[in-house]
N, C-alpha and C positions, 0 to 999 in steps of 0.2 A: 852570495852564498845562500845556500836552502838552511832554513832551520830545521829544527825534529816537528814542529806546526805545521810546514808544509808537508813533509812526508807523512805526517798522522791523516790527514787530508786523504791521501789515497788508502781507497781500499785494494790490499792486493790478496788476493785466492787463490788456493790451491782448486783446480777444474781438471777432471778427465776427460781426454777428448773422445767422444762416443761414436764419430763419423768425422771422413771426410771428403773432399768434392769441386774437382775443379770449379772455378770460379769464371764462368763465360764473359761478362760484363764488366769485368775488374781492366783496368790501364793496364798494369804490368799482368805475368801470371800471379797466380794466387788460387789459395783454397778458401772454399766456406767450410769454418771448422764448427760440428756440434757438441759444445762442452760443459759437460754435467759437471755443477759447482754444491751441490749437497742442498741444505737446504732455501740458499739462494736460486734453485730451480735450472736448468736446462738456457745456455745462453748460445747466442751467435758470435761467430768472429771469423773476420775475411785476414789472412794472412799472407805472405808473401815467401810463403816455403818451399817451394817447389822444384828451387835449385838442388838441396840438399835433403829433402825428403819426396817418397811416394806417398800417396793419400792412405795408401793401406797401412805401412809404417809407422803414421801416425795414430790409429785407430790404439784406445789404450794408453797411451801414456799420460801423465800429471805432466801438467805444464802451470807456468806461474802467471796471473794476467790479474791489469786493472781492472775492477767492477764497476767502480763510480762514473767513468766518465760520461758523457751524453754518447748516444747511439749515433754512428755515424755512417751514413749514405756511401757505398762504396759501389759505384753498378746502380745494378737495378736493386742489390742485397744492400741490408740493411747490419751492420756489426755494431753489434753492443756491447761487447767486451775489448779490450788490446791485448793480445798474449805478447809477454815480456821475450825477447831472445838478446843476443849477440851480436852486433851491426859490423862494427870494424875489424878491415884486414881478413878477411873470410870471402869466400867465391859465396856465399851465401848468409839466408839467416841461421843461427844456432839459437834452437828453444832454449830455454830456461826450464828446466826440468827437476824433479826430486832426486834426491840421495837413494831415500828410502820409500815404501807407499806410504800415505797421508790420508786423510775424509777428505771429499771433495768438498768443498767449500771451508777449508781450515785457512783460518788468518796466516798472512805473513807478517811479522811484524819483531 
């Protein structure tokens, strides 16, 4: 079992996604998403949405994602962020999205 130590551990952010763009270099498909987190500044994240989303669809929305983890090599692109979605029992991913709008870069917690 996780304690509440490990989840204080992650930091998770609310980020709007500012662009997005297929992902030439990725294994599976995927986008590189540009996502504005407030004052944590402007990050990368290569995702795997492309079943259930078009890259312009996403442009705009809050999505929920880890900040902390180390920057990971996906391709030749480089993702610094994870955006959170919905894995199981779905022909795809499902983001994790707001109710309401939020500041980009507001804690979840």
């Amino acid at each position: 079992m996780a304690g509440i130590e490990d989840f204080d551990k992650l930091d998770l952010r609310i980020g709007t996604i500012l662009s997005a763009r297929a992902h030439p270099t990725a294994k599976k498909p995927a986008y590189q998403l540009e996502i504005d987190f407030g004052t944590l500044g402007i990050k990368w994240s290569s995702a795997q949405l492309t079943t259930l989303y078009a890259a312009d669809d996403l442009v705009g929305l809050q999505i929920v994602a880890v900040t902390n983890f180390p920057p990971r090599k996906i391709g030749s692109f480089v993702s610094e962020v994870l955006v959170l979605g919905a894995l199981e029992d779905h022909d795809g991913v499902i983001l994790l999205t707001t109710e309401r709008p939020a500041a980009p870069g507001d804690r979840i917690g």
